[in-house]
PDB file of N, CA, C and O in Angstrom, chain B, residues numbered from 101:
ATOM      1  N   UNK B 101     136.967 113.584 120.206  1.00  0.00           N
ATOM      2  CA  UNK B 101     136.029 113.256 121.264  1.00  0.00           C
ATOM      3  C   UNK B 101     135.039 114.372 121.502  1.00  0.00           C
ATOM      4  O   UNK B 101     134.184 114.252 122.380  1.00  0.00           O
ATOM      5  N   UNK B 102     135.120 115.389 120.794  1.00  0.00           N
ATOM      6  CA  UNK B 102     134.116 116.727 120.499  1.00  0.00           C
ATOM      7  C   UNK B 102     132.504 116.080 121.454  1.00  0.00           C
ATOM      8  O   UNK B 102     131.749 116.863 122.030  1.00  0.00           O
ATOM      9  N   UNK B 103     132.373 115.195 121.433  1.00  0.00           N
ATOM     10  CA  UNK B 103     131.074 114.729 121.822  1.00  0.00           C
ATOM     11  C   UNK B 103     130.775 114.725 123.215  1.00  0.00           C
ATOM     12  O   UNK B 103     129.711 115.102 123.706  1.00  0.00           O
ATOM     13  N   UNK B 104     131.645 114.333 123.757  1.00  0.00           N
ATOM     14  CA  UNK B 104     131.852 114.722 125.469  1.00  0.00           C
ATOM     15  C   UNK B 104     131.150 115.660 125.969  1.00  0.00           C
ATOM     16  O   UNK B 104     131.827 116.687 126.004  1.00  0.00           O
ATOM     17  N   UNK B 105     129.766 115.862 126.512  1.00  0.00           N
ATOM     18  CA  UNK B 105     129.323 117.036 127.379  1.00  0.00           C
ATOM     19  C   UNK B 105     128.700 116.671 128.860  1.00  0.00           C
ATOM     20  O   UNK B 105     128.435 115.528 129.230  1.00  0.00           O
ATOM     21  N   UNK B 106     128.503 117.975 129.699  1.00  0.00           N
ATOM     22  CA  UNK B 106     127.751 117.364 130.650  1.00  0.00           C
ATOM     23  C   UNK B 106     128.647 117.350 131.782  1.00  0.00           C
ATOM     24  O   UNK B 106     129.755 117.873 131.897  1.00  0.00           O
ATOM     25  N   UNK B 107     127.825 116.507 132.781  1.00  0.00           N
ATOM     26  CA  UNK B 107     128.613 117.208 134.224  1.00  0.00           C
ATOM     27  C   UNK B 107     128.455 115.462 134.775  1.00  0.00           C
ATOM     28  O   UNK B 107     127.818 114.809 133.949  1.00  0.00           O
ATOM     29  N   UNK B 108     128.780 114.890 135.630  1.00  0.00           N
ATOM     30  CA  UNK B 108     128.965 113.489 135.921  1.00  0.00           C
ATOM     31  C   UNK B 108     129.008 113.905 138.051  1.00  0.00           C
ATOM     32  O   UNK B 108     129.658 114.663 138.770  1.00  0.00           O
ATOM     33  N   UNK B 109     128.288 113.230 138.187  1.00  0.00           N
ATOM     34  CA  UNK B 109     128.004 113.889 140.153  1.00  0.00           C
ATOM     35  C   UNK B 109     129.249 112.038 140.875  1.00  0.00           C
ATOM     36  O   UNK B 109     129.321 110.881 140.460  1.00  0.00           O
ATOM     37  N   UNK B 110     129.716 112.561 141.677  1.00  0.00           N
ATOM     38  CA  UNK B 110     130.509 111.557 142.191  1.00  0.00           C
ATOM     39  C   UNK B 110     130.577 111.948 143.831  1.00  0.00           C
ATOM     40  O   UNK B 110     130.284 113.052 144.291  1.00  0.00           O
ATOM     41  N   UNK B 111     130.908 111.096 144.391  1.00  0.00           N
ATOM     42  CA  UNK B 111     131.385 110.946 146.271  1.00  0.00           C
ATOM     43  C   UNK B 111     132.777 110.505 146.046  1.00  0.00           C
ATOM     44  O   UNK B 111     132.853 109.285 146.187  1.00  0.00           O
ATOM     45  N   UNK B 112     133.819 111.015 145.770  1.00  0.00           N
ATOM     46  CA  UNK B 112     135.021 110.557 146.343  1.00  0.00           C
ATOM     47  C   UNK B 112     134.879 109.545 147.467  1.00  0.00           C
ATOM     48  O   UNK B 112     134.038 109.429 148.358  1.00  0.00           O
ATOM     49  N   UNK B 113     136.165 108.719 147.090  1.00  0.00           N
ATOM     50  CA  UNK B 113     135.794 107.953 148.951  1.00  0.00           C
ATOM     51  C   UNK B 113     137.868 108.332 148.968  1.00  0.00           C
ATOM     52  O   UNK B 113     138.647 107.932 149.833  1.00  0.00           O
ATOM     53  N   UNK B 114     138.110 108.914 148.119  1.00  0.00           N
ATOM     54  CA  UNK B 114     139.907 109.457 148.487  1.00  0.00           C
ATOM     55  C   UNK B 114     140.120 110.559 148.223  1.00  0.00           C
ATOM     56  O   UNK B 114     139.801 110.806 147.060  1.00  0.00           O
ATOM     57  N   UNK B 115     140.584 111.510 148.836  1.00  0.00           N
ATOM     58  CA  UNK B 115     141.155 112.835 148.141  1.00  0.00           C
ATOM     59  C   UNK B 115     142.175 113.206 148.765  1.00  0.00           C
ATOM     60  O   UNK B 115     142.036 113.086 149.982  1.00  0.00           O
ATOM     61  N   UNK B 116     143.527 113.764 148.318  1.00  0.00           N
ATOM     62  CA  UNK B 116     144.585 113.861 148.128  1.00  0.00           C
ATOM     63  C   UNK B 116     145.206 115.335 147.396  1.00  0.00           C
ATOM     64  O   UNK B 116     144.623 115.675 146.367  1.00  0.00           O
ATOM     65  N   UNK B 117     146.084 116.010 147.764  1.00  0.00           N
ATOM     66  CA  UNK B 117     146.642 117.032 146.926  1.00  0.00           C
ATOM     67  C   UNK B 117     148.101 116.280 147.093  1.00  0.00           C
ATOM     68  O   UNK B 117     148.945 117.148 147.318  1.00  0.00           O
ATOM     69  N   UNK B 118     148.627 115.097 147.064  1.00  0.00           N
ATOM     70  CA  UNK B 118     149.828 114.370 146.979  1.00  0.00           C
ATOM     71  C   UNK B 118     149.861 114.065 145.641  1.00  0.00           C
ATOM     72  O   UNK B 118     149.126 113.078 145.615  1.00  0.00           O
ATOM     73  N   UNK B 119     150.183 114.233 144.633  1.00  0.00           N
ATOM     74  CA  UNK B 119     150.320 113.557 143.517  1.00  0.00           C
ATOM     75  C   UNK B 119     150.864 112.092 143.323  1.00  0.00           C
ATOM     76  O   UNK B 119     150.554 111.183 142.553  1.00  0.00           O
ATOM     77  N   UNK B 120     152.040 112.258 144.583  1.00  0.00           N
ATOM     78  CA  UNK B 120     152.295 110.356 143.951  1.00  0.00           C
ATOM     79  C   UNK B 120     151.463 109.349 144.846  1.00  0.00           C
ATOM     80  O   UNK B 120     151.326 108.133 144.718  1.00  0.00           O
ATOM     81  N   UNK B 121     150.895 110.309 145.889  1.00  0.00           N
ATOM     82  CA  UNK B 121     149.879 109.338 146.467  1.00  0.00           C
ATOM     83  C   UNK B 121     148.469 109.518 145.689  1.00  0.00           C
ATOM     84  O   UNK B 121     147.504 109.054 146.297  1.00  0.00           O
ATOM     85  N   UNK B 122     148.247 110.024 144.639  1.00  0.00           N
ATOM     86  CA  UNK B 122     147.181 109.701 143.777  1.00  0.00           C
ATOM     87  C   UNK B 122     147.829 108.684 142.749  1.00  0.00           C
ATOM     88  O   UNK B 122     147.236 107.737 142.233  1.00  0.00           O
ATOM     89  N   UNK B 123     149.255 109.072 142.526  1.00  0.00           N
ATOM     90  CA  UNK B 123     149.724 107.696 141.297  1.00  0.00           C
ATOM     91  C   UNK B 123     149.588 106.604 141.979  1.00  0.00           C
ATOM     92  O   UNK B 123     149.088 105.623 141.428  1.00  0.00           O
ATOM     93  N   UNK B 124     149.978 106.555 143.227  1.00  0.00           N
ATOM     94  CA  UNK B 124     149.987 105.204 143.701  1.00  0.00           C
ATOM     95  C   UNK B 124     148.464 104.756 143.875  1.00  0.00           C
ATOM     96  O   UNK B 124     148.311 103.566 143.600  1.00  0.00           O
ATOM     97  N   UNK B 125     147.837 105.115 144.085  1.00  0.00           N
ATOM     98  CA  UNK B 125     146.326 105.235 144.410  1.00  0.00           C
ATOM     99  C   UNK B 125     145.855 104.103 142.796  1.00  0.00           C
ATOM    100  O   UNK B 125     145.284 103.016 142.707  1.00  0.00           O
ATOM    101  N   UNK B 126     146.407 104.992 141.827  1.00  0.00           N
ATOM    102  CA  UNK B 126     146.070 104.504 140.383  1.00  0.00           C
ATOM    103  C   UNK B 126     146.677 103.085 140.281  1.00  0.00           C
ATOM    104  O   UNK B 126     145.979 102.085 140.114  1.00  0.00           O
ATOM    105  N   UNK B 127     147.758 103.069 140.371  1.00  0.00           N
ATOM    106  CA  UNK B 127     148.579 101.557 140.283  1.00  0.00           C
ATOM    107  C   UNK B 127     147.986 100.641 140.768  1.00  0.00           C
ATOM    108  O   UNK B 127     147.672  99.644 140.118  1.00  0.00           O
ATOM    109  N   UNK B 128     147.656 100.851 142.313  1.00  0.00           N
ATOM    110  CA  UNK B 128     147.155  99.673 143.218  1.00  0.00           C
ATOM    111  C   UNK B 128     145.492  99.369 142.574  1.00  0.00           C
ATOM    112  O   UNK B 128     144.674  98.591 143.066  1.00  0.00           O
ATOM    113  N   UNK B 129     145.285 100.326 141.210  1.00  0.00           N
ATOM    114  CA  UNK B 129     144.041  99.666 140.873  1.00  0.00           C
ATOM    115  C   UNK B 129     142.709 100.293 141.837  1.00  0.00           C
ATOM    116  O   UNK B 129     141.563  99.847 141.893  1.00  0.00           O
ATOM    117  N   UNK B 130     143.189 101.261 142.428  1.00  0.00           N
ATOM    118  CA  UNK B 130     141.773 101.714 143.424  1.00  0.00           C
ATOM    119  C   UNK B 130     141.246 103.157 142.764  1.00  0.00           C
ATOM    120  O   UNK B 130     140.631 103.815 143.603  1.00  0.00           O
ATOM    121  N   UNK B 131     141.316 103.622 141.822  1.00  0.00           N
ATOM    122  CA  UNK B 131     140.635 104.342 141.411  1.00  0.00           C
ATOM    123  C   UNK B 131     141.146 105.145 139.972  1.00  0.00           C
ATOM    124  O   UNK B 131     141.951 104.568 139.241  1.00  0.00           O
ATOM    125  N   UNK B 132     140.474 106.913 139.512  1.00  0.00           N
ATOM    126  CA  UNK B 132     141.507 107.285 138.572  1.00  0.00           C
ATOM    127  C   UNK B 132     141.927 108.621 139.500  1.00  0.00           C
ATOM    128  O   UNK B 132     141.588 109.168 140.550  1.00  0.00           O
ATOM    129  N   UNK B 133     142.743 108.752 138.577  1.00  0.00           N
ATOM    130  CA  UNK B 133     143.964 110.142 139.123  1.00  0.00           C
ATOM    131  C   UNK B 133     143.908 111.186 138.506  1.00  0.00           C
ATOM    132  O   UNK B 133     143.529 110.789 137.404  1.00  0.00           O
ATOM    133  N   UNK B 134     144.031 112.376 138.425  1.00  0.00           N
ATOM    134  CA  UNK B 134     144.095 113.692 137.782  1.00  0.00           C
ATOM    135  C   UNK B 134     145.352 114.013 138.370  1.00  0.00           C
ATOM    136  O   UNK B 134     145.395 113.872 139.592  1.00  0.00           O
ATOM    137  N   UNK B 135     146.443 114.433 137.769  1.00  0.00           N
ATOM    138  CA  UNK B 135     147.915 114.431 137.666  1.00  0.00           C
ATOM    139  C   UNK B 135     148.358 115.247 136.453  1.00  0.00           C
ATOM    140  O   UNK B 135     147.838 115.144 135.343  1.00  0.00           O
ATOM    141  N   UNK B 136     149.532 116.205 136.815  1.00  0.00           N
ATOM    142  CA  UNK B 136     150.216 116.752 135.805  1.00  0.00           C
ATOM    143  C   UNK B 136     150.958 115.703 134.954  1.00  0.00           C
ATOM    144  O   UNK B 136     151.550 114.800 135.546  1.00  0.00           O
ATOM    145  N   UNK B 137     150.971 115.761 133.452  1.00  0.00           N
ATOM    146  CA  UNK B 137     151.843 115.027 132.783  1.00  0.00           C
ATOM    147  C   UNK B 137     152.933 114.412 132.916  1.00  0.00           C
ATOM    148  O   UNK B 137     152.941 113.183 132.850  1.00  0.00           O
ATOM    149  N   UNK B 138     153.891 115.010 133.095  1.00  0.00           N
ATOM    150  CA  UNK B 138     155.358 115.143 134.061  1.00  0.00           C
ATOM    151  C   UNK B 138     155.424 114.002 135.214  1.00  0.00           C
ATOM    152  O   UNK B 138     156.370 113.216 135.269  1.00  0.00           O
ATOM    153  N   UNK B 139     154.199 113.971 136.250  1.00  0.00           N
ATOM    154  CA  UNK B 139     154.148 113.281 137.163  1.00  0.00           C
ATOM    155  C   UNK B 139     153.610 111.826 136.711  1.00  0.00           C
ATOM    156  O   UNK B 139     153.780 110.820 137.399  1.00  0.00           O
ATOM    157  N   UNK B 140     153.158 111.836 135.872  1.00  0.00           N
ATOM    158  CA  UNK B 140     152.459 110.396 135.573  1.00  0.00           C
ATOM    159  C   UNK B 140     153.256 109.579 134.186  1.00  0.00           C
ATOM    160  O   UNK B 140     153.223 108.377 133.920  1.00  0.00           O
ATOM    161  N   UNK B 141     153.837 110.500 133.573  1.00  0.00           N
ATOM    162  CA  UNK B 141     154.826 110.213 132.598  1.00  0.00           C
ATOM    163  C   UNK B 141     155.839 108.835 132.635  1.00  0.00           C
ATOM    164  O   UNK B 141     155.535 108.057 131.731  1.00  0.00           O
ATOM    165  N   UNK B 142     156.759 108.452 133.322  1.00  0.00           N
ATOM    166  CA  UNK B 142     157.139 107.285 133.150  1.00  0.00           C
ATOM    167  C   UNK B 142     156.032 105.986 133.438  1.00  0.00           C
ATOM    168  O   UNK B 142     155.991 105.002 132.700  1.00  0.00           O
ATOM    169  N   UNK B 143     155.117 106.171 134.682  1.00  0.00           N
ATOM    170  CA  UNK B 143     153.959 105.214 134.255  1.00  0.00           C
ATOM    171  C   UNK B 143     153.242 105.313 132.833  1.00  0.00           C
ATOM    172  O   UNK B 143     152.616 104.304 132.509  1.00  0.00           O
ATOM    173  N   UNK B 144     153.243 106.156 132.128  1.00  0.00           N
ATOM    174  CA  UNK B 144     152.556 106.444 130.871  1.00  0.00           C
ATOM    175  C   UNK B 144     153.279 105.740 129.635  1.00  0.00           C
ATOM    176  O   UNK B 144     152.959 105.154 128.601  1.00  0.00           O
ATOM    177  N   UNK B 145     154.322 106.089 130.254  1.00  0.00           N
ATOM    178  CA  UNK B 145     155.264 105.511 129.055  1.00  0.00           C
ATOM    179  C   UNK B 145     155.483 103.795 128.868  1.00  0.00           C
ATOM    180  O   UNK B 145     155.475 103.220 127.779  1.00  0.00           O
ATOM    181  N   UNK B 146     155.712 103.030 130.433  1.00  0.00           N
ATOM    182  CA  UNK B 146     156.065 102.020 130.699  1.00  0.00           C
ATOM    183  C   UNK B 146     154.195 101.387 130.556  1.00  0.00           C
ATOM    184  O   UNK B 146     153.819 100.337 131.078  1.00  0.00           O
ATOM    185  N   UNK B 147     153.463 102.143 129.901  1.00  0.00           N
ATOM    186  CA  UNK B 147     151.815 101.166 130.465  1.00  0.00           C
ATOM    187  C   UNK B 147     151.083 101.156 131.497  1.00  0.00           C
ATOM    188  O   UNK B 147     149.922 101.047 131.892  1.00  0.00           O
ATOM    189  N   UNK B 148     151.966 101.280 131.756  1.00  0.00           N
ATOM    190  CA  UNK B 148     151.396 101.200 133.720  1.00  0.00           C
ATOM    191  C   UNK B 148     149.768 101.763 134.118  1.00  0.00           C
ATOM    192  O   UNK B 148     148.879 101.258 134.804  1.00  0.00           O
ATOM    193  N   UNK B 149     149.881 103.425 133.109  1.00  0.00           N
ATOM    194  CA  UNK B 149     149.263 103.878 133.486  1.00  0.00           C
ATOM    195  C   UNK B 149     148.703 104.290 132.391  1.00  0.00           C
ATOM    196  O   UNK B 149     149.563 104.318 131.511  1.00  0.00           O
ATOM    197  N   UNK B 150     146.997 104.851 131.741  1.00  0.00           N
ATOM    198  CA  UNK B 150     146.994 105.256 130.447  1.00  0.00           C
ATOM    199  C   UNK B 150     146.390 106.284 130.955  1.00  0.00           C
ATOM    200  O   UNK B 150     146.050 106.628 132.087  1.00  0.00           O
ATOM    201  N   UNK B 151     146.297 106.867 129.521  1.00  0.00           N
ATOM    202  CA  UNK B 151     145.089 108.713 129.988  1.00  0.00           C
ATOM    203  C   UNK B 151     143.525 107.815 129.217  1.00  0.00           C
ATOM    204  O   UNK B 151     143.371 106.998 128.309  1.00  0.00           O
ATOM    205  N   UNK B 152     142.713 108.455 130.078  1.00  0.00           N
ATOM    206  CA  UNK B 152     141.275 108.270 129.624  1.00  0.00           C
ATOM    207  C   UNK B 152     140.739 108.985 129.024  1.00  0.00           C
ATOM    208  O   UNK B 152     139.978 108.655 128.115  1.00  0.00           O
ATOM    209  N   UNK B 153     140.892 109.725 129.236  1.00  0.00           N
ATOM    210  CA  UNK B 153     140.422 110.965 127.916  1.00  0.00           C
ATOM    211  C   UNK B 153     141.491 111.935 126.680  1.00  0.00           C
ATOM    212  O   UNK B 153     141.442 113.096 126.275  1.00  0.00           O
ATOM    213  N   UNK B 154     142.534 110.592 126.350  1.00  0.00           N
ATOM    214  CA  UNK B 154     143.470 111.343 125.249  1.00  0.00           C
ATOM    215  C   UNK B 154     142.850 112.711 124.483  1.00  0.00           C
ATOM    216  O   UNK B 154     143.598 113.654 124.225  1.00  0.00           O
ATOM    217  N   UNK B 155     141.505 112.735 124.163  1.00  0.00           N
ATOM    218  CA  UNK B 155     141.511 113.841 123.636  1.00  0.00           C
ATOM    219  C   UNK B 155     141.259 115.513 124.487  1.00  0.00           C
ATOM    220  O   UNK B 155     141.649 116.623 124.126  1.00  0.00           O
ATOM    221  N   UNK B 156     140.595 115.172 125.501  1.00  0.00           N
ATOM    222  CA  UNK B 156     140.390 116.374 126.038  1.00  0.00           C
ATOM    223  C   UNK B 156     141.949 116.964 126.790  1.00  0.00           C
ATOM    224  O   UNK B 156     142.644 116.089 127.306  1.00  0.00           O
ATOM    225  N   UNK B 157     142.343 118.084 126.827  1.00  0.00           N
ATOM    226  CA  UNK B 157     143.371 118.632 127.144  1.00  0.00           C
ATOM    227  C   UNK B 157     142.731 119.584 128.181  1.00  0.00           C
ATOM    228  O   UNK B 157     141.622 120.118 128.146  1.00  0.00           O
ATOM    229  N   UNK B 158     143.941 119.679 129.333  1.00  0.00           N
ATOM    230  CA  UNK B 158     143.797 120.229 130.210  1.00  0.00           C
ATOM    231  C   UNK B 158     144.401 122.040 130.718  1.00  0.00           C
ATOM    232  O   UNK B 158     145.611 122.252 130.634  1.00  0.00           O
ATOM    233  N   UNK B 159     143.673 122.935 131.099  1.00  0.00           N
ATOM    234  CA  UNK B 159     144.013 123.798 131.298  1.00  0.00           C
ATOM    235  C   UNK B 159     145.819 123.889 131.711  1.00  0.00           C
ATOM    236  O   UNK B 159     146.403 122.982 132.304  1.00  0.00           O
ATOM    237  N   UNK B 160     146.379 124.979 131.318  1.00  0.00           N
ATOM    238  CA  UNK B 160     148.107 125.540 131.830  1.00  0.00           C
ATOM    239  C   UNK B 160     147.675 125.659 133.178  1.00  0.00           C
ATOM    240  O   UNK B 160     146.556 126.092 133.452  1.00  0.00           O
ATOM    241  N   UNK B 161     148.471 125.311 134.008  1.00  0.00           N
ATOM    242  CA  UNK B 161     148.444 125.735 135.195  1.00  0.00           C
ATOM    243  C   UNK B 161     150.079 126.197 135.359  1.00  0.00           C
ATOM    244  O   UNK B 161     151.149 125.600 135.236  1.00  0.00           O
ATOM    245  N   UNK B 162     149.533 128.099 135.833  1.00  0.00           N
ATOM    246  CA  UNK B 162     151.412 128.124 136.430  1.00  0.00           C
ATOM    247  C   UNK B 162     152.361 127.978 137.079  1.00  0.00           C
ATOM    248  O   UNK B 162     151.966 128.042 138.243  1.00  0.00           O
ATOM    249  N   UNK B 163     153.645 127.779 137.061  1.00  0.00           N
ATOM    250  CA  UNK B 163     154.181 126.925 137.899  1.00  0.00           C
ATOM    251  C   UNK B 163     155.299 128.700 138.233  1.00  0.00           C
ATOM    252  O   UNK B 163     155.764 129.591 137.522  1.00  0.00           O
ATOM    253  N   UNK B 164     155.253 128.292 140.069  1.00  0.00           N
ATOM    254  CA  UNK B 164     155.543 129.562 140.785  1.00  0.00           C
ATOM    255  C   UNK B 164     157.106 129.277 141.149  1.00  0.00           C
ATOM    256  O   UNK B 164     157.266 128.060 141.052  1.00  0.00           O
ATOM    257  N   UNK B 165     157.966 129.727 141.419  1.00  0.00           N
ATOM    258  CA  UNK B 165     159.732 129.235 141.994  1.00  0.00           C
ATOM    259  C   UNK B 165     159.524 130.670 143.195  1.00  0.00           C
ATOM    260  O   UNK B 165     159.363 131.821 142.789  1.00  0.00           O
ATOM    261  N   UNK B 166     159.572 130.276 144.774  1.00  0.00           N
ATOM    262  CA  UNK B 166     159.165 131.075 145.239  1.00  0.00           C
ATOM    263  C   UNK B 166     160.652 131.552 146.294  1.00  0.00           C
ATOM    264  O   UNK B 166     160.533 130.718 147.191  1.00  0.00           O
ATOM    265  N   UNK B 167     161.605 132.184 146.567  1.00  0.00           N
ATOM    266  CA  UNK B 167     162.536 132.308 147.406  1.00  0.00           C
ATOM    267  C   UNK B 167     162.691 133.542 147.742  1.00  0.00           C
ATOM    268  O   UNK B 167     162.133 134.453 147.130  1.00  0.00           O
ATOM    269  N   UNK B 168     163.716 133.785 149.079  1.00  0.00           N
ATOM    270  CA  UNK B 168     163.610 135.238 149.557  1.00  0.00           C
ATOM    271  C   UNK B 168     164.260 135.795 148.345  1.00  0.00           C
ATOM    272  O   UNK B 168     164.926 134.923 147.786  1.00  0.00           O
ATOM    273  N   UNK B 169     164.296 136.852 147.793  1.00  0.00           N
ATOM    274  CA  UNK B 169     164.245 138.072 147.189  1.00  0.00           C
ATOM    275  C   UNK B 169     165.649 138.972 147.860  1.00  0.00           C
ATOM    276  O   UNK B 169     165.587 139.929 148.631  1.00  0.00           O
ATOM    277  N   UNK B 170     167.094 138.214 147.198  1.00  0.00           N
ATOM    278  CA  UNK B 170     167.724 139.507 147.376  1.00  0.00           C
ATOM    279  C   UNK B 170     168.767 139.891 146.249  1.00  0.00           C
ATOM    280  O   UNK B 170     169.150 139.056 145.430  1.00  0.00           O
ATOM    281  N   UNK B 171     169.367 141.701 146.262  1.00  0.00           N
ATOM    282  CA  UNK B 171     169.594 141.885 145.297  1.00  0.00           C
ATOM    283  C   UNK B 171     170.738 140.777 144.511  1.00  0.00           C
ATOM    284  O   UNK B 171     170.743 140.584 143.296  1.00  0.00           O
ATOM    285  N   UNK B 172     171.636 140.148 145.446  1.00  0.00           N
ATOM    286  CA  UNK B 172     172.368 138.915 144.481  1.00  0.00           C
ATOM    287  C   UNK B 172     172.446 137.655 145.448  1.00  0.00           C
ATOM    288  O   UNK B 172     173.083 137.289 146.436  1.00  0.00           O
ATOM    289  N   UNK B 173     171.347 137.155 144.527  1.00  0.00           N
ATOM    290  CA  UNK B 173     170.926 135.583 145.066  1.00  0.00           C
ATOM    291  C   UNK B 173     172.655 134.941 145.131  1.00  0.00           C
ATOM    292  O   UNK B 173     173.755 135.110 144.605  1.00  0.00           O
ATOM    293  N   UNK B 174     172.061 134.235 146.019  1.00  0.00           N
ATOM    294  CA  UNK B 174     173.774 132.794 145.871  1.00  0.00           C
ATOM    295  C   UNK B 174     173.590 132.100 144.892  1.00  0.00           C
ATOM    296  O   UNK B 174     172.561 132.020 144.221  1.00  0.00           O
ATOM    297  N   UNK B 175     174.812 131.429 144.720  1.00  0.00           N
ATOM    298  CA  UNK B 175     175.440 130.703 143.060  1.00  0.00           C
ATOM    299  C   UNK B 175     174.357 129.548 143.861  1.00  0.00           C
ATOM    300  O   UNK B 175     173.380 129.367 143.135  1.00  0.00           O
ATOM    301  N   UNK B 176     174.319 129.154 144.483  1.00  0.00           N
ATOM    302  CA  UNK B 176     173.251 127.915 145.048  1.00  0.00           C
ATOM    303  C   UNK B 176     171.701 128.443 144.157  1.00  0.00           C
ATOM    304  O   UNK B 176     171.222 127.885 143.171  1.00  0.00           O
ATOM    305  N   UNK B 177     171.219 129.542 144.800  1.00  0.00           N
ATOM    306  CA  UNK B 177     169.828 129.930 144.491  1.00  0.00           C
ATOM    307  C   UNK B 177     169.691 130.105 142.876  1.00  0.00           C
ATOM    308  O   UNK B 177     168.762 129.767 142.143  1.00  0.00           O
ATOM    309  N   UNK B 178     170.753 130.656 142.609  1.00  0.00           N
ATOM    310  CA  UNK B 178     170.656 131.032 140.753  1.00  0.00           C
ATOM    311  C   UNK B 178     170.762 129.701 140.267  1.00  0.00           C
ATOM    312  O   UNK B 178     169.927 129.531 139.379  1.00  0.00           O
ATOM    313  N   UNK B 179     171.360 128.815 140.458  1.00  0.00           N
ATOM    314  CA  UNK B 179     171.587 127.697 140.160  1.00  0.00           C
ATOM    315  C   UNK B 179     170.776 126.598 139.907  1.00  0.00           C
ATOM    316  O   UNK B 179     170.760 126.052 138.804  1.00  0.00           O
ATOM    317  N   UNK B 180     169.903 126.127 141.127  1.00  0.00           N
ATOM    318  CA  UNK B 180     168.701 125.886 141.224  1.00  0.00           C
ATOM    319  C   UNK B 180     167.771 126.232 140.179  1.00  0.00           C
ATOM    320  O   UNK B 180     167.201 125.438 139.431  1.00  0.00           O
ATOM    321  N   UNK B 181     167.612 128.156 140.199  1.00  0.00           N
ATOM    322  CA  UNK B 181     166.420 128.530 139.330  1.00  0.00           C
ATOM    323  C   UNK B 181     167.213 128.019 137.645  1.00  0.00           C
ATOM    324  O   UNK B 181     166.520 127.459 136.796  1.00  0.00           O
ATOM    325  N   UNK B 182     168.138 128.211 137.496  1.00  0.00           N
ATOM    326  CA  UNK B 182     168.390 128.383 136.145  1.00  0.00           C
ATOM    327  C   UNK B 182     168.078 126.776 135.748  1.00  0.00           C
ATOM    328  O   UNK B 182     167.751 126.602 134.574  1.00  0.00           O
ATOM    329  N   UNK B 183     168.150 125.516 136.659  1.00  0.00           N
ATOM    330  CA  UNK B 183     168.245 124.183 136.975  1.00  0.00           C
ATOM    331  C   UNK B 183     166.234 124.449 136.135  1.00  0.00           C
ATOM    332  O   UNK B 183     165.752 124.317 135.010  1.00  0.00           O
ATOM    333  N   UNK B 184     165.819 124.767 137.201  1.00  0.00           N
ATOM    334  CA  UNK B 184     164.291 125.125 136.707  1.00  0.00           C
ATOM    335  C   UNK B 184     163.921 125.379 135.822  1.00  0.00           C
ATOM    336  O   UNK B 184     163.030 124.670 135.355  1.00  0.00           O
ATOM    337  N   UNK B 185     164.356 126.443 135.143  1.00  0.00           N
ATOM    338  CA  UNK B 185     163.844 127.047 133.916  1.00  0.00           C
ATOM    339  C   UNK B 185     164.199 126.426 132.733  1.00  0.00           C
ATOM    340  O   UNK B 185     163.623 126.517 131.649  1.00  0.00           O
ATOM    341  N   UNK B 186     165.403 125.648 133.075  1.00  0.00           N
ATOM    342  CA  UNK B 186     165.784 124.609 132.224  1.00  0.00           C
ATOM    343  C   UNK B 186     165.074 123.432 131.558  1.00  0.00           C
ATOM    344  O   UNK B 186     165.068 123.068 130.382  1.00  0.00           O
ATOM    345  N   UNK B 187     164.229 122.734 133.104  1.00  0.00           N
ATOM    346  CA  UNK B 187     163.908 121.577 132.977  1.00  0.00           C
ATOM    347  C   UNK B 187     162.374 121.825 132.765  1.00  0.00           C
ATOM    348  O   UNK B 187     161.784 120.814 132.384  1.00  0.00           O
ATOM    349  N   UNK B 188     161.535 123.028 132.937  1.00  0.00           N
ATOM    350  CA  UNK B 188     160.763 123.379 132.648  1.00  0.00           C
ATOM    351  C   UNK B 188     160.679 123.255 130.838  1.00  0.00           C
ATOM    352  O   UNK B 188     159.978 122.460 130.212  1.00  0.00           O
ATOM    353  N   UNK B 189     161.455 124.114 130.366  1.00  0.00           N
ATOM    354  CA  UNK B 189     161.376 124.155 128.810  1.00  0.00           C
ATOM    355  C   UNK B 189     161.671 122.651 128.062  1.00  0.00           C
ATOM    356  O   UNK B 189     161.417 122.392 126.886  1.00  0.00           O
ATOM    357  N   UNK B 190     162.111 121.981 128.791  1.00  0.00           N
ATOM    358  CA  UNK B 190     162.084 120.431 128.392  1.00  0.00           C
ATOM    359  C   UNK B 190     160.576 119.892 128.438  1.00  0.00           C
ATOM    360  O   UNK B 190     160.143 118.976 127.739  1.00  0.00           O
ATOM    361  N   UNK B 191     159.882 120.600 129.354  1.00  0.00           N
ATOM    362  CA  UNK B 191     158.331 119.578 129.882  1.00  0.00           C
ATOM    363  C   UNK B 191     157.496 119.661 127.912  1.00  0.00           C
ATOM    364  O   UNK B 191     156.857 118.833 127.263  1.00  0.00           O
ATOM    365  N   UNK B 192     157.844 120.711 127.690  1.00  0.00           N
ATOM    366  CA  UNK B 192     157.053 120.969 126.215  1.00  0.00           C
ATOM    367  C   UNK B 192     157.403 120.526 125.321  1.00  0.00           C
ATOM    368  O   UNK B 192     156.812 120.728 124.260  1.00  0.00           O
TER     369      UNK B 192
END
């Protein structure tokens, strides 16, 4: 899709930092969505939902795990993160 340039001017009439209230937004047919993979993924898979621009790829954005800070977290907190880092290396 190399051909793609240019800038496109729009008025939102929705904006949202909810992600599944932008999926849902998409479903009900009222507009498109910008969504992490992950989040739009079983609609993607099941049809539901397609990508419009398969070829252009989207910037990494990093993903933060933010908790108090002490020298030995609880089997809860390690647990969790290790839960994370886990399911993270699956997203790829």
């Amino acid at each position: 899709m190399g051909g793609l340039q240019g800038k496109v001017k729009y008025k939102p009439s929705f904006s949202t930092n909810n992600a599944q209230g932008l999926i849902h937004y998409a479903l009900s047919g009222m507009g498109v969505a910008q969504v992490l993979d992950f989040s739009a993924r079983p609609w993607l898979e099941k049809g539901e939902l397609i990508r419009l621009l398969p070829g252009v790829t989207m910037q990494n954005l990093p993903l933060h795990l933010v908790y108090a800070r002490h020298k030995h977290p609880s089997a809860l907190v390690r647990a969790y993160l290790d839960f994370c880092l886990e399911w993270v290396g699956k997203l790829n």
